[in-house]
N, CA, C and O atoms as CSV, one atom per row, in Angstrom:
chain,resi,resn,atom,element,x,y,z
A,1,UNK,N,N,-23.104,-7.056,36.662
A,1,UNK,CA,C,-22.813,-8.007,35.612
A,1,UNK,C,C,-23.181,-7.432,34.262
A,1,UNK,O,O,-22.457,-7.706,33.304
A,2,UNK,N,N,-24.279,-6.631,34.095
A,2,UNK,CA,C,-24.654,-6.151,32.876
A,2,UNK,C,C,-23.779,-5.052,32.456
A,2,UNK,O,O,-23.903,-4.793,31.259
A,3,UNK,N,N,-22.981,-4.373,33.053
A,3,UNK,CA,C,-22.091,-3.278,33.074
A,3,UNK,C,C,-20.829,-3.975,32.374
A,3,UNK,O,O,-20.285,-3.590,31.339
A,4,UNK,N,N,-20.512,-4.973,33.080
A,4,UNK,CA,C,-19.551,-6.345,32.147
A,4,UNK,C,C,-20.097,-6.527,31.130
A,4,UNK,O,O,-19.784,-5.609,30.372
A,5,UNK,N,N,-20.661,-7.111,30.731
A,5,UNK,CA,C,-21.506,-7.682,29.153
A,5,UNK,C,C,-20.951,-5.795,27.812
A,5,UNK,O,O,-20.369,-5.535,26.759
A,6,UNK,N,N,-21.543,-5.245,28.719
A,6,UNK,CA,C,-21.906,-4.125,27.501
A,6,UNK,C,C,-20.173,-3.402,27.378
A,6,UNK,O,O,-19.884,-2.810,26.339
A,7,UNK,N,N,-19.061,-3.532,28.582
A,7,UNK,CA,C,-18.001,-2.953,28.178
A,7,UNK,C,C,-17.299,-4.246,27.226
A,7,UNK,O,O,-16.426,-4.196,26.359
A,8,UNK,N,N,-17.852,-5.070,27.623
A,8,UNK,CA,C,-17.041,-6.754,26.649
A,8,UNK,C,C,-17.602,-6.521,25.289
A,8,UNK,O,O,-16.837,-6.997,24.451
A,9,UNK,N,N,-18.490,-6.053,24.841
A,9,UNK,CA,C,-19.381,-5.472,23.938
A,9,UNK,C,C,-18.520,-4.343,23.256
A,9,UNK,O,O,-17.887,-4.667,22.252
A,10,UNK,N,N,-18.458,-3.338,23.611
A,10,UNK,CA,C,-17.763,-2.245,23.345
A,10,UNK,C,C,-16.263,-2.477,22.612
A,10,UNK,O,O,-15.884,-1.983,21.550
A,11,UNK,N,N,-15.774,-3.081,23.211
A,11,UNK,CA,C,-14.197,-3.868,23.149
A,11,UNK,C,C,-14.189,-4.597,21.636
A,11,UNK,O,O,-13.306,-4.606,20.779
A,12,UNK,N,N,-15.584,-5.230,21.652
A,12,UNK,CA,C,-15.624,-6.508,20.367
A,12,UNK,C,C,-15.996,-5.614,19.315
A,12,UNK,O,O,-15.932,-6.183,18.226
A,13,UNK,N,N,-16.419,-4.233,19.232
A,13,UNK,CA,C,-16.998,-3.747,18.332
A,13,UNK,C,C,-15.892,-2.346,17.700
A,13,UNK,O,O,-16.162,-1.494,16.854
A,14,UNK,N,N,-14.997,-2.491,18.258
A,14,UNK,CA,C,-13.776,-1.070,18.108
A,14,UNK,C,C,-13.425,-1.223,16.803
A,14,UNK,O,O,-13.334,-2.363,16.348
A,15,UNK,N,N,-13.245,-0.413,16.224
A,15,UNK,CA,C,-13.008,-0.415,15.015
A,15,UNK,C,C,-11.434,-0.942,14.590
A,15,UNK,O,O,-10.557,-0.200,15.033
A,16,UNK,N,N,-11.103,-1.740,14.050
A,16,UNK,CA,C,-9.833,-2.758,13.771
A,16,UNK,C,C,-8.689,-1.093,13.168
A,16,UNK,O,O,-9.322,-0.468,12.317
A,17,UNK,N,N,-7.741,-0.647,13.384
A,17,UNK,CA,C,-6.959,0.374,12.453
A,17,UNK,C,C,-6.028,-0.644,11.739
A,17,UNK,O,O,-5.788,-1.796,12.100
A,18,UNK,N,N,-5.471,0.126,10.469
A,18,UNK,CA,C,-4.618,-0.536,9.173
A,18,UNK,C,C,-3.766,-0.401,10.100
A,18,UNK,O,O,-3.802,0.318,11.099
A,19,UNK,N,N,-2.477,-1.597,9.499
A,19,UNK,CA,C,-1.534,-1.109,9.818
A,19,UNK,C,C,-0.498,-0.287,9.272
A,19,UNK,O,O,-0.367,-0.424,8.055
A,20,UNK,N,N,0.116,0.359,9.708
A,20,UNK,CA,C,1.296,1.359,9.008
A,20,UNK,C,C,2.396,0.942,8.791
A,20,UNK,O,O,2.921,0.038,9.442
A,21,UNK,N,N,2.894,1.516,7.878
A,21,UNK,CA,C,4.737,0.513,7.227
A,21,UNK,C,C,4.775,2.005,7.047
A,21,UNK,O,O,3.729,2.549,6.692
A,22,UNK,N,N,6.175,2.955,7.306
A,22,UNK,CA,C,6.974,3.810,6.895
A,22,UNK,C,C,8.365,3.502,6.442
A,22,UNK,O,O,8.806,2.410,6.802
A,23,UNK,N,N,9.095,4.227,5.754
A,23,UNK,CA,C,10.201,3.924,5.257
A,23,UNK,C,C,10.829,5.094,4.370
A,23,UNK,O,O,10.082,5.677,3.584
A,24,UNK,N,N,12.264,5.484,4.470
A,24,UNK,CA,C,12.721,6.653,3.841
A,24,UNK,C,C,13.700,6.168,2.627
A,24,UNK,O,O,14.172,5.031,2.602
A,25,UNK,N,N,13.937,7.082,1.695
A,25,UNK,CA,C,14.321,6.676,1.003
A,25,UNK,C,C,15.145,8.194,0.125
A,25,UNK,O,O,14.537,9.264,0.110
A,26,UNK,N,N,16.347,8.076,-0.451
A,26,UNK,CA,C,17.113,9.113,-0.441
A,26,UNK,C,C,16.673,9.153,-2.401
A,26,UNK,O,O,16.849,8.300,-3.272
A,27,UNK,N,N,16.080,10.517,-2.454
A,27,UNK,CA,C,15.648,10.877,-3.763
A,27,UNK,C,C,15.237,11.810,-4.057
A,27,UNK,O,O,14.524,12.452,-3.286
A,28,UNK,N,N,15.704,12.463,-5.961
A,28,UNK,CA,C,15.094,14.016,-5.895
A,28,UNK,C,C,13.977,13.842,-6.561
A,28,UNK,O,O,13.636,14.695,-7.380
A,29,UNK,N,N,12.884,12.239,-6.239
A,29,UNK,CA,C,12.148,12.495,-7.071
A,29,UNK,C,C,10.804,12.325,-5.773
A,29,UNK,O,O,10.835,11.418,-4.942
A,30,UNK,N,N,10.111,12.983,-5.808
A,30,UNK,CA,C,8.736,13.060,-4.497
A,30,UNK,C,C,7.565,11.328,-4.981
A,30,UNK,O,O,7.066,10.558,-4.161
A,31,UNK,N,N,7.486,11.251,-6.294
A,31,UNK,CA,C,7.093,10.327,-7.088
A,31,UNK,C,C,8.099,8.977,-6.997
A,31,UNK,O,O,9.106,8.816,-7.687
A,32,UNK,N,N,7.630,8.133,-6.075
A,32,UNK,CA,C,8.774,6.494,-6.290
A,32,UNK,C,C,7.936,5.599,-7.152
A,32,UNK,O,O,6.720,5.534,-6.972
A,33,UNK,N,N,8.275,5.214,-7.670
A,33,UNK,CA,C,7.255,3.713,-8.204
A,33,UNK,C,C,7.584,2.529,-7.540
A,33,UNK,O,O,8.731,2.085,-7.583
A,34,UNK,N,N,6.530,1.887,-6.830
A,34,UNK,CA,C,6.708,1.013,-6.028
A,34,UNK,C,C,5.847,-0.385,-6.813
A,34,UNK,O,O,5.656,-1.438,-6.205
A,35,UNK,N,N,5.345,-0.126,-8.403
A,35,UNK,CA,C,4.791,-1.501,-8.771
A,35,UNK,C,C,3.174,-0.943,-8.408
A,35,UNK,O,O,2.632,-0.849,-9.510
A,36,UNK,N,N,2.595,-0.706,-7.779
A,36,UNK,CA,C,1.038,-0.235,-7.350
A,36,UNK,C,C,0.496,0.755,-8.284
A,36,UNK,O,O,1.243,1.417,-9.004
A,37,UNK,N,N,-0.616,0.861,-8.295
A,37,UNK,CA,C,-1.435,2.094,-9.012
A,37,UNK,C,C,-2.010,2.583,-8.053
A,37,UNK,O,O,-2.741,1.988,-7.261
A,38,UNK,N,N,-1.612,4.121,-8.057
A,38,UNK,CA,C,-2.402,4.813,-7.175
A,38,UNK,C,C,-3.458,6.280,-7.740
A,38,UNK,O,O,-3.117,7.078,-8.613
A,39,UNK,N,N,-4.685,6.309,-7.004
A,39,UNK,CA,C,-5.174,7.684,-7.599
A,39,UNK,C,C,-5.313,8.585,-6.077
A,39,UNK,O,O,-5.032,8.391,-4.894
A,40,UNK,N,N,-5.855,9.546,-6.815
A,40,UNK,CA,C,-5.977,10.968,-5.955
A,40,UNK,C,C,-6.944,10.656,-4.866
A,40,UNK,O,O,-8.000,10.059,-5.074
A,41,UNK,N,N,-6.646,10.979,-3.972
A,41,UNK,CA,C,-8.108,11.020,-2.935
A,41,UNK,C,C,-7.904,12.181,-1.499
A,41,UNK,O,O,-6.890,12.518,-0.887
A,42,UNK,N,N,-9.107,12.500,-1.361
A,42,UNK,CA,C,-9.318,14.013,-0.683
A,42,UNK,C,C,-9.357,15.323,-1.143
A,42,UNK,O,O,-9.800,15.416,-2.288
A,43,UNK,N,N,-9.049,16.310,-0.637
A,43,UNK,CA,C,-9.240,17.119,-1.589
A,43,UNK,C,C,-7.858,18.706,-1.367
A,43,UNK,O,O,-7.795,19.712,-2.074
A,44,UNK,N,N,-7.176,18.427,-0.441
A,44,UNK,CA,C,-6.170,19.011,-0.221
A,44,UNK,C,C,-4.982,18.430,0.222
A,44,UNK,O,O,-5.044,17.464,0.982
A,45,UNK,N,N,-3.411,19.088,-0.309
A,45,UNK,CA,C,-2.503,18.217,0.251
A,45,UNK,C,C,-1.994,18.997,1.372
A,45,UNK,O,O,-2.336,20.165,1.561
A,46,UNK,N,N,-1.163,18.348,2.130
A,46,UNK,CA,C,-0.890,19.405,3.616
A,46,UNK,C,C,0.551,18.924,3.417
A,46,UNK,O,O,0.760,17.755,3.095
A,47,UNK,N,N,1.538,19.787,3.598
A,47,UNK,CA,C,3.111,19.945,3.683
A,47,UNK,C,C,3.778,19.458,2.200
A,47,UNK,O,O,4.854,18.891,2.011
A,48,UNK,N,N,2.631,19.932,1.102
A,48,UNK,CA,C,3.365,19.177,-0.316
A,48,UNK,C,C,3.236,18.062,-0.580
A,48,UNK,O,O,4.021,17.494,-1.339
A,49,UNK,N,N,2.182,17.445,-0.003
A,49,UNK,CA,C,2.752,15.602,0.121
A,49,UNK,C,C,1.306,14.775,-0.501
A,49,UNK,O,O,0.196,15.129,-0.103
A,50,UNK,N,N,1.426,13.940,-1.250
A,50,UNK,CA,C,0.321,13.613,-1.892
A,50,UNK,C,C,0.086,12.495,-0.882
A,50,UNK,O,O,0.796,12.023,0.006
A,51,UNK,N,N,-1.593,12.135,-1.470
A,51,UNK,CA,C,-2.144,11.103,-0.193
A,51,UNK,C,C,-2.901,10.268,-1.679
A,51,UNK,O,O,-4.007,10.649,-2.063
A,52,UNK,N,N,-2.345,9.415,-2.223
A,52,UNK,CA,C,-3.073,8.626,-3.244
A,52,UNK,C,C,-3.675,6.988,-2.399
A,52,UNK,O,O,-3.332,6.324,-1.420
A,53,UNK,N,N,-4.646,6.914,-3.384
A,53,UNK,CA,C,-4.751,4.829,-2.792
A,53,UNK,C,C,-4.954,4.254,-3.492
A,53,UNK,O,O,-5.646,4.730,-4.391
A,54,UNK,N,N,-4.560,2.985,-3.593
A,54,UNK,CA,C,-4.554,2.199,-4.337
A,54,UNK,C,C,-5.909,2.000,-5.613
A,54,UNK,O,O,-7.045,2.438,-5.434
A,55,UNK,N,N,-5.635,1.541,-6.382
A,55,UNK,CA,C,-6.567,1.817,-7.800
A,55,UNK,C,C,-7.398,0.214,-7.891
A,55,UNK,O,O,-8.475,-0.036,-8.432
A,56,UNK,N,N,-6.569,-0.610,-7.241
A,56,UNK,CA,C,-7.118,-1.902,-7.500
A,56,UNK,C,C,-8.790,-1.904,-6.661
A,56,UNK,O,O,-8.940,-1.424,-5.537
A,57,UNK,N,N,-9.738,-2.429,-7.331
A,57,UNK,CA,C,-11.145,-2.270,-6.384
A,57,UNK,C,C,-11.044,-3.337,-5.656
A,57,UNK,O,O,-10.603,-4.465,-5.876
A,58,UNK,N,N,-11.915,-2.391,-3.994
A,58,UNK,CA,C,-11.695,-3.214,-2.743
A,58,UNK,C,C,-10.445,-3.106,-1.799
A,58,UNK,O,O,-10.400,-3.438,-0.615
A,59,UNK,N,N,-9.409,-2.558,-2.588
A,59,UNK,CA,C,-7.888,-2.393,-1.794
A,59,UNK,C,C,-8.313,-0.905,-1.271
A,59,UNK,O,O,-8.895,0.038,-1.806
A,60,UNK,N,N,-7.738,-1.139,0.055
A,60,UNK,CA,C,-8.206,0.630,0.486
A,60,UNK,C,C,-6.810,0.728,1.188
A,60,UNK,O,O,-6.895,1.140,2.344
A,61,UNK,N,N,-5.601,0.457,0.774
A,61,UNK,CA,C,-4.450,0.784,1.118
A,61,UNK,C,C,-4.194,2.383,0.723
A,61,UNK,O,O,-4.619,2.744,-0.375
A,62,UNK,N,N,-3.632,3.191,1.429
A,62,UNK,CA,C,-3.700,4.720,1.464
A,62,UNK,C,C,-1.784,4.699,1.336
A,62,UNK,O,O,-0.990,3.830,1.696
A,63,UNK,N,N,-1.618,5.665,0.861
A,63,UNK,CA,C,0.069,5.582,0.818
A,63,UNK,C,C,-0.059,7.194,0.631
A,63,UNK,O,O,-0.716,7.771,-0.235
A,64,UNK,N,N,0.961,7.943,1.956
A,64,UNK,CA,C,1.448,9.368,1.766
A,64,UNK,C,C,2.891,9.649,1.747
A,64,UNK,O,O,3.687,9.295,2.616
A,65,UNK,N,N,3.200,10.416,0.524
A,65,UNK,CA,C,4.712,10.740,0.538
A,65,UNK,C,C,5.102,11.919,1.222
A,65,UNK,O,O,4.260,12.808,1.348
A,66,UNK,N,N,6.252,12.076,1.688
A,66,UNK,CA,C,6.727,13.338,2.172
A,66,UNK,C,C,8.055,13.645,2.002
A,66,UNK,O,O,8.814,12.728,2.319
A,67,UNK,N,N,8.573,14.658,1.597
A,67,UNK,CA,C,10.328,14.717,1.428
A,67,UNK,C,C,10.525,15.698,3.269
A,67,UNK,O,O,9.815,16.565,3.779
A,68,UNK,N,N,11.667,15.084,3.714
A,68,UNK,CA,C,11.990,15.616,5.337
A,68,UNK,C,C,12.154,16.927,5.072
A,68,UNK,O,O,12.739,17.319,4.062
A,69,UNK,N,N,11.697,17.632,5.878
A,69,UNK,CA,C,12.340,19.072,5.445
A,69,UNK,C,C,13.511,18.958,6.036
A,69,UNK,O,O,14.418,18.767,5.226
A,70,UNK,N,N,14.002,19.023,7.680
A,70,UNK,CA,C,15.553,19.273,7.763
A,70,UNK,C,C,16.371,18.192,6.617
A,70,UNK,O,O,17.052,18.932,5.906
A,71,UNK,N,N,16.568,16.650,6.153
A,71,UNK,CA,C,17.035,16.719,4.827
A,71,UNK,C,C,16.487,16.575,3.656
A,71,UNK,O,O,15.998,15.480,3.379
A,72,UNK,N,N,16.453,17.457,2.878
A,72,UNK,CA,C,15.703,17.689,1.499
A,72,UNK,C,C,15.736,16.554,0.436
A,72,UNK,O,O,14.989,16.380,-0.527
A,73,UNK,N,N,17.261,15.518,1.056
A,73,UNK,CA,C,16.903,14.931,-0.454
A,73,UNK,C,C,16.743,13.085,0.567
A,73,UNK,O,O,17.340,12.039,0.313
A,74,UNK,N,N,16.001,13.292,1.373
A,74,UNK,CA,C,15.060,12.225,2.103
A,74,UNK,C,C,13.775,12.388,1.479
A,74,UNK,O,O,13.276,13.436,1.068
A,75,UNK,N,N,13.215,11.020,1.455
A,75,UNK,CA,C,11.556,11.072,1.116
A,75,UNK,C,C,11.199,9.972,1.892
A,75,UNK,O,O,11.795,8.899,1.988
A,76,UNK,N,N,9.895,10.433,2.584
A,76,UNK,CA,C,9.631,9.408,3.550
A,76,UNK,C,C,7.878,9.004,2.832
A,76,UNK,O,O,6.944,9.762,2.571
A,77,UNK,N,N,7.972,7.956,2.737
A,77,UNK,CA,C,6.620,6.891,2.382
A,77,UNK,C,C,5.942,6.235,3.273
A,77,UNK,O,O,6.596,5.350,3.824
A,78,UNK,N,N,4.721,6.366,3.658
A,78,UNK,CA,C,3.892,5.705,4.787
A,78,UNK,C,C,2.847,4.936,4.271
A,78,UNK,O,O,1.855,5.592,3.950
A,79,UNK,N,N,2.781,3.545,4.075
A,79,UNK,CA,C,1.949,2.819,3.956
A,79,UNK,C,C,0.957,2.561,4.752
A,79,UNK,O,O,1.436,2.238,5.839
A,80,UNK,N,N,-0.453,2.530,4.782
A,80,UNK,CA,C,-1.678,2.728,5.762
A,80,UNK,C,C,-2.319,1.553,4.923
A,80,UNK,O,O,-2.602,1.747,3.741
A,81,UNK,N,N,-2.658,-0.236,5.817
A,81,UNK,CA,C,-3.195,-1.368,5.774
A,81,UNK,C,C,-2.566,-2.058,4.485
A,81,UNK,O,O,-1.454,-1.690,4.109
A,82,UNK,N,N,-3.168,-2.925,3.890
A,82,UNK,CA,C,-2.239,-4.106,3.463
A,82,UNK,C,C,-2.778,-4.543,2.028
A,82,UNK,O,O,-3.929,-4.977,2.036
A,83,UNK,N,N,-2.234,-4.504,1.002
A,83,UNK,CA,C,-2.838,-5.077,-0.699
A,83,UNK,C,C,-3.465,-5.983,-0.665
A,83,UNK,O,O,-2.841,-7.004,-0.375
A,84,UNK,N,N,-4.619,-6.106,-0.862
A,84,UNK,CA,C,-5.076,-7.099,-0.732
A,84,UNK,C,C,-4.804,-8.350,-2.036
A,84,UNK,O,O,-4.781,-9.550,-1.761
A,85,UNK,N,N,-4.643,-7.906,-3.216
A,85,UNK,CA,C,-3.945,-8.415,-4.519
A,85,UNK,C,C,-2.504,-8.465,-4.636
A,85,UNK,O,O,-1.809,-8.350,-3.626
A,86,UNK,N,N,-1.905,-8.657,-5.993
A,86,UNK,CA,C,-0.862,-9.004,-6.113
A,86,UNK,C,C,-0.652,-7.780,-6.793
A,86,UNK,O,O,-1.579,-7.134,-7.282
A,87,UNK,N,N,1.090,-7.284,-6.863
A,87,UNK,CA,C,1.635,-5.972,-7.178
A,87,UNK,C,C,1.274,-5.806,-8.736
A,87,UNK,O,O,2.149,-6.597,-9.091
A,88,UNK,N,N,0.789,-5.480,-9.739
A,88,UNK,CA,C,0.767,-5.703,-11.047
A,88,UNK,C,C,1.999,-5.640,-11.473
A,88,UNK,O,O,2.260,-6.429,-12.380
A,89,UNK,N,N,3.020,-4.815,-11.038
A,89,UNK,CA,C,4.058,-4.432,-12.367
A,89,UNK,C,C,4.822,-5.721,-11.777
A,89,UNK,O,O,5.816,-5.799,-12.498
A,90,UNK,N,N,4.881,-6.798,-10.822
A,90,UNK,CA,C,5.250,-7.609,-10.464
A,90,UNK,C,C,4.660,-9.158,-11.647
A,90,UNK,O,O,5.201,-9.842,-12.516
A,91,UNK,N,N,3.469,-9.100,-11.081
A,91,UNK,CA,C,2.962,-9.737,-12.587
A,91,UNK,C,C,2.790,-9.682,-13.967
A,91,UNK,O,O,2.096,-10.395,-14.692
A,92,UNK,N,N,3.500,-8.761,-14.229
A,92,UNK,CA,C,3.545,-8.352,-15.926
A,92,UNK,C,C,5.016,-8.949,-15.858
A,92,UNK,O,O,5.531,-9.427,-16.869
A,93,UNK,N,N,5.699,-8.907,-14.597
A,93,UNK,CA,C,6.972,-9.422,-14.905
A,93,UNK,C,C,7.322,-10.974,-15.003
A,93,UNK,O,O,8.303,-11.506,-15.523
A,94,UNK,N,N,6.607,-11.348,-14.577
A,94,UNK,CA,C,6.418,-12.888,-13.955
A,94,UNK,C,C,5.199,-13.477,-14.952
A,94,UNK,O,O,5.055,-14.692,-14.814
A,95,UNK,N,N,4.441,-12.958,-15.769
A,95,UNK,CA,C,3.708,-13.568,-17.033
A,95,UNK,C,C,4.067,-14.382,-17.663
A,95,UNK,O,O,3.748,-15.571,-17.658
A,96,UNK,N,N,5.075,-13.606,-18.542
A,96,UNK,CA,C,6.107,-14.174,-19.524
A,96,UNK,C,C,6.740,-15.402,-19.219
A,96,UNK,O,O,6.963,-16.286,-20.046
A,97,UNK,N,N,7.105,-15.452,-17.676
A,97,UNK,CA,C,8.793,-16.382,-17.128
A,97,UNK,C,C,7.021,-17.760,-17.057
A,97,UNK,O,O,7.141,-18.767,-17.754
A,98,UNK,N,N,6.090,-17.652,-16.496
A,98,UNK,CA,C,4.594,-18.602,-15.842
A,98,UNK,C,C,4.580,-19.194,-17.307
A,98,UNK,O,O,4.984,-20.343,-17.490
A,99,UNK,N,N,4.043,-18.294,-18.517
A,99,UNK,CA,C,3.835,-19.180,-19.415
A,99,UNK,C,C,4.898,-20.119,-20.087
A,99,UNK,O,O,4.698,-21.263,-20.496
A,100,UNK,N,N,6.007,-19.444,-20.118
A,100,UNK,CA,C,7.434,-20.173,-20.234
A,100,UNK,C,C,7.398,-21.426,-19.652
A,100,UNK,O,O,7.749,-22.307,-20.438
A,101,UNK,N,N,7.006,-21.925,-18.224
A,101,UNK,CA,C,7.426,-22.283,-17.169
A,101,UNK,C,C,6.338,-23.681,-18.057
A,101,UNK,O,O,6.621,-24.838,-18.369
A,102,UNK,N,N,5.015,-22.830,-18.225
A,102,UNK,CA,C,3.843,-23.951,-18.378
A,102,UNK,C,C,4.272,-24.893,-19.935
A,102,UNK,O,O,4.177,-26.117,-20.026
A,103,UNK,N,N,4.700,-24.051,-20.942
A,103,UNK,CA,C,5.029,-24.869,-22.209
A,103,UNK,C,C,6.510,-26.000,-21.620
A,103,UNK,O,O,6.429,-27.227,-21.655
A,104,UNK,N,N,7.042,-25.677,-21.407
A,104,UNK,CA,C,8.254,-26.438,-20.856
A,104,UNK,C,C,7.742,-27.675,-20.140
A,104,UNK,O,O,8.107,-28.826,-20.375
A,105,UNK,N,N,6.983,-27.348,-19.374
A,105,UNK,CA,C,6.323,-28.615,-18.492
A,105,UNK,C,C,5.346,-29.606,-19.278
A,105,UNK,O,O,5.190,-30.778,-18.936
A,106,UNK,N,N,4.640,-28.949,-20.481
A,106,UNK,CA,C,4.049,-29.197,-21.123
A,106,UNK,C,C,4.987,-30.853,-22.488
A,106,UNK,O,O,4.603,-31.994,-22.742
A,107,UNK,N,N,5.775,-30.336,-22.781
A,107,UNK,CA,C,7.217,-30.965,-23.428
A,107,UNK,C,C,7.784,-32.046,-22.351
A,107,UNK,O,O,8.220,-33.103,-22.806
A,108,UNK,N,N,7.797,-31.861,-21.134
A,108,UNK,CA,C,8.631,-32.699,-20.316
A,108,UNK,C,C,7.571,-34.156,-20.113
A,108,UNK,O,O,7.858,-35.350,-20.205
A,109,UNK,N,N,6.390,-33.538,-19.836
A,109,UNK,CA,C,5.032,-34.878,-19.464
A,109,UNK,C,C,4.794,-35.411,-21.251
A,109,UNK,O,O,3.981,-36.294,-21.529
């Protein structure tokens, strides 16, 4: 029974992994802007391919690019766990239309 307890134990304590989102995308540019801020992290790149993460503090979303080698003008993007915030360049877009939204409502009451 104690052999039970400690593998039920083991099981509850595994470390949770991010999940992954990949996706390709046809471009001669290795750099996409996807709305996120990302910085540098590690200290070497392997096959050309940058490994940045997210800039927002507390988000530990990891994102690596890669262009395919058999086709060159493929770029493949791998997202590693989940934003925990909202996209910024999404909300710089949606500022403007919110305060709009609030004076208008403001006039109607």
């Amino acid at each position: 029974m104690n052999g039970l307890l400690d593998s039920s134990r083991d099981i509850s304590h595994k470390k949770m992994k991010n999940p992954r989102f990949a996706f390709r995308t046809k471009s001669d540019s290795d750099l996409l802007d996807d709305g996120y801020r990302w910085r540098k992290y590690g200290q070497k790149s392997v096959k050309n391919s940058l490994y940045p993460r997210c800039t927002q503090h507390m988000c530990n979303v990891k994102k690596q690019v890669q262009r395919l080698s058999k086709e060159t003008n493929m770029v493949e993007t791998t997202y590693e766990g989940i934003h925990n915030h909202p996209c910024e360049e999404h909300m710089q877009t949606l500022t403007p239309l919110l305060h709009q939204m609030q004076f208008l409502s403001k006039l109607i009451t």
